[in-house]
C-alpha positions, 0 to 999 in steps of 0.5 A: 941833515933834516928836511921837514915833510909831513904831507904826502908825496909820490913815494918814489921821490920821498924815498929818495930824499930818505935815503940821504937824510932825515924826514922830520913831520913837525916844526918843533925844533926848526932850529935842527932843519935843512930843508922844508917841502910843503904842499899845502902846509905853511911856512911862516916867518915864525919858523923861518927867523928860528929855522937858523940852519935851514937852506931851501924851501920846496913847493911841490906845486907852483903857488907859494901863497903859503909861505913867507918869500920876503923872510925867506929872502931876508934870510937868504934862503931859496924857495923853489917850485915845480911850475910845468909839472902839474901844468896839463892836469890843472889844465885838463881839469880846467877843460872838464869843469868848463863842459861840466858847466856848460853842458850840466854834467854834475847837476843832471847826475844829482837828479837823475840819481834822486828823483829823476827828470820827468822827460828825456832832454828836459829843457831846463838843462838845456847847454851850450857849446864850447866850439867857437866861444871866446876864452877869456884867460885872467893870467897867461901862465903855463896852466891857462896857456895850455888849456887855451892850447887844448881849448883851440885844438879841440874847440876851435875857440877864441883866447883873449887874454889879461895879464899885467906881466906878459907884453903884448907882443909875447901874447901876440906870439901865443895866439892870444888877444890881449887887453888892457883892462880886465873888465873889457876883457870879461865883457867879450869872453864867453868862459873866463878862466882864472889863473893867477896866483894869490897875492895882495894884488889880486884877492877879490880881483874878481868881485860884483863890480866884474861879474857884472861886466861879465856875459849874462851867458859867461860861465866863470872857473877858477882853479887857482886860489881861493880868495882871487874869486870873492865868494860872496860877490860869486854867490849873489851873481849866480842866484842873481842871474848875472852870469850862467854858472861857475865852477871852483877847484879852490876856496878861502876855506879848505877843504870846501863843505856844505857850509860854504853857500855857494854849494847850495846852488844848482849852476855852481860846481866845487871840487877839493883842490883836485886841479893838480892831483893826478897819478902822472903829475903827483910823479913829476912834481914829487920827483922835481921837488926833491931833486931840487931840494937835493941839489941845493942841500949838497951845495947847488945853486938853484938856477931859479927861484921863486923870490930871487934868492 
């Protein structure tokens, strides 16, 4: 059997899927594939409808943005992810990205790197604290979940929460005041996470009609997809004075450079898609992935999947 993987995996876990069968780094002759891992590659129903042998399709991450789960459930093969193993490293980036706006963190190192600050504490970097703020959570996944778990424990903060899939009772259950709408939701949170994945639904879910309901002091994080956060609404609501800050992990065009506007902006934080790129969780969702794939290759039933296959 062959399995497509072309981006890099913790080496333990591509070896073991080496040991058992063929690794194969293109899409030329998807008629020869059993199994497809990706992490950020795509797998469209192109490659599907021609992959005539293939049986499962692995995420090593959680979001599945990038491949066709409706052909893949036409042609009755399962697509399954790794949804907790790289849950405290977004969530922890999260956090880092929150008292990065908050406290200024990136924009004080760029000057005093350069030219420097002409006094100490200067009073245009004034911050503000994390302890006792309202968390605004747009998604009740995992990851936000846990950050709103590191946020309480740490911070003492507040979370409030919107999310279409989650009764209010479960959200009740994990601490979280729930709303029914997004925008009365955004007017209360002081910091708004989001953390949802990108569908249909929710690109431009966050555009200048909820930036504006937003606090004038709210900073805004999004380490979950680009395209949920409309660039150009976040652009003109930071130059603007809308909000305080924002900070962004993901982006419509990856990797992010200096041609993006938003970069020329002092309240505004960008890091490459780094939310699940740790050491602990690159072994975990590696590790995940192929013994998922594995089981199924052999003959299993996964017991979960992404699109109910």
């Amino acid at each position: 059997m062959k399995v497509y993987l072309r981006e890099y995996i913790d080496p333990p876990a591509r070896a073991k899927l080496a040991e058992k069968f063929e690794i194969v780094e293109s899409f030329d002759h998807p008629e020869e594939i059993d199994g497809i891992i990706i992490r950020t590659d795509e797998v469209p129903r192109e490659v599907i409808e021609k992959a005539t042998n293939l049986k499962v399709i692995g995420k090593h991450g959680v979001g599945c943005n990038t491949i066709d789960l409706e052909a893949a459930k036409e042609h009755g093969i399962p697509v399954i992810n790794t949804p907790t193993a790289n849950m405290n490293a977004v969530a922890e980036l999260i956090v880092g990205l929150m008292l990065d706006a908050a406290r200024n963190i990136s924009y004080c190192d760029i000057v005093t790197r350069g030219e420097g600050f002409s006094r100490i504490a200067p009073p245009e970097v004034e911050g503000t604290e994390l302890t006792g703020k309202t968390i605004g959570l747009v998604g009740m996944g995992n990851i936000a979940r846990r950050a709103g778990a590191i946020l309480t424990g740490g911070f003492d903060a507040k979370l409030v929460g919107y999310d279409t899939y989650i009764p209010r009772e479960q959200a009740e259950a994990w601490g979280i005041e729930q709303y029914d709408k997004l925008e009365d939701m955004l007017e209360v949170a002081d910091v708004v996470n989001i953390s949802v994945p990108l569908t249909p639904e929710t690109k431009d879910m966050i555009g200048a009609e909820q930036l504006a309901h937003m606090k004038k002091s709210a900073i805004l994080i999004n380490a979950a997809r680009g395209g949920i956060v409309n660039e150009d609404a976040l652009y003109d609501a930071l130059k603007n004075g809308v909000i305080r800050a924002a900070a962004c992990d993901a982006f419509v065009d990856e990797p992010p450079n200096g041609e993006n506007k938003l970069m020329s902006l002092d309240n505004f934080i960008a890091t490459p898609h780094i939310g699940a790129d740790t050491a602990e969780s690159l072994e975990r969702m590696g590790e995940q992935v192929v013994e998922q794939v594995l089981f199924v290759l052999d003959g299993g039933k996964p017991e979960r999947t992404v699109n109910g296959v």
